[in-house]
C-alpha positions in Angstrom: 33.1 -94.4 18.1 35.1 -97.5 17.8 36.5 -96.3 14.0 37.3 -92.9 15.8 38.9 -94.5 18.7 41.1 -97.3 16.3 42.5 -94.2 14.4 43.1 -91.7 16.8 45.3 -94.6 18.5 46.9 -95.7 15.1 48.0 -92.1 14.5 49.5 -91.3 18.1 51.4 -94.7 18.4 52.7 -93.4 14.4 53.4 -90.0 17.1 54.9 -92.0 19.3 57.0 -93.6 16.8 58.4 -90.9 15.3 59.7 -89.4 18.3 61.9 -92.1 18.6 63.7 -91.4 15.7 67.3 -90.6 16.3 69.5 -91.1 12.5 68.8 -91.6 9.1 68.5 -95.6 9.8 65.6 -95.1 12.1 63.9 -92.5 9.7 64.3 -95.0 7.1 62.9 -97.6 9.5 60.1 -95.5 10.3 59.3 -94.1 6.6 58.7 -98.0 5.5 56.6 -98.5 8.6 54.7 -96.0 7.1 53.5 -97.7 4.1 52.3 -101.1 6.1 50.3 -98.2 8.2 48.5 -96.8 5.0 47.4 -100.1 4.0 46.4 -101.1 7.4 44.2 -97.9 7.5 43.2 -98.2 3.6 42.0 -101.8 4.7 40.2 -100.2 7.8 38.4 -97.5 6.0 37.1 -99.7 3.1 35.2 -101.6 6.1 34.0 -98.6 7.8 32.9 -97.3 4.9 31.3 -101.1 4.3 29.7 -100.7 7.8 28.5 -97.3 7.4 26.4 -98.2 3.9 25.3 -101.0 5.6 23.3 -99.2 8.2 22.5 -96.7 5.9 20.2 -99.3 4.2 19.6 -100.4 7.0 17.9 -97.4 8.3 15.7 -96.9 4.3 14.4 -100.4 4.8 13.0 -99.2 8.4 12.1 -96.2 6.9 10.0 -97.4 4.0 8.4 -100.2 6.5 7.4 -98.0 9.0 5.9 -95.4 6.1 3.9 -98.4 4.7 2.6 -99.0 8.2 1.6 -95.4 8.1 0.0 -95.5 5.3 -2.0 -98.6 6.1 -3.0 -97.3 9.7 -4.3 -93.8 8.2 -6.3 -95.8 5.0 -7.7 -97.5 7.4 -9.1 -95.3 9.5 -10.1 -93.0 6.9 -12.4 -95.6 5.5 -13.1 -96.6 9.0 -14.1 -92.9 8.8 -16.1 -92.9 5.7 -18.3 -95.8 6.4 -19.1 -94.1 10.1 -20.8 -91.0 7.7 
């Protein structure tokens, strides 16, 4: 939400910007602008991206403990099981 938010408020102050331009000058002004605003949002993706495999490991680490878990709760009660017979 917070990535979606930062860009959807990058690209309508770049909106907002280029509204603003009245003559060559200002395009000019507006085009190198531009290029600090890809770097910015380069920047910013590279640590989304960081973020999101983060939690994506994250979430297989949980995964394979709770599985384990699993598997120790149902061997257990299936030689619980066993020596009840």
């Amino acid at each position: 939400m917070e990535a979606t938010k930062a860009y959807t408020d990058t690209g309508l102050a770049q909106l907002r910007t280029l509204m603003t331009v009245k003559d060559a000058e200002g395009l000019k002004s507006y085009m190198e602008g531009q290029q600090k605003v890809a770097k910015d949002l380069a920047e910013r993706m590279k640590g989304d991206a960081e973020k999101v495999v983060a939690l994506q490991q994250d979430f297989v680490q949980q995964s394979q403990k709770m599985t384990e878990e699993n598997v120790k709760q149902a061997q257990a009660t299936a030689t619980k099981a066993t020596a009840q017979k």
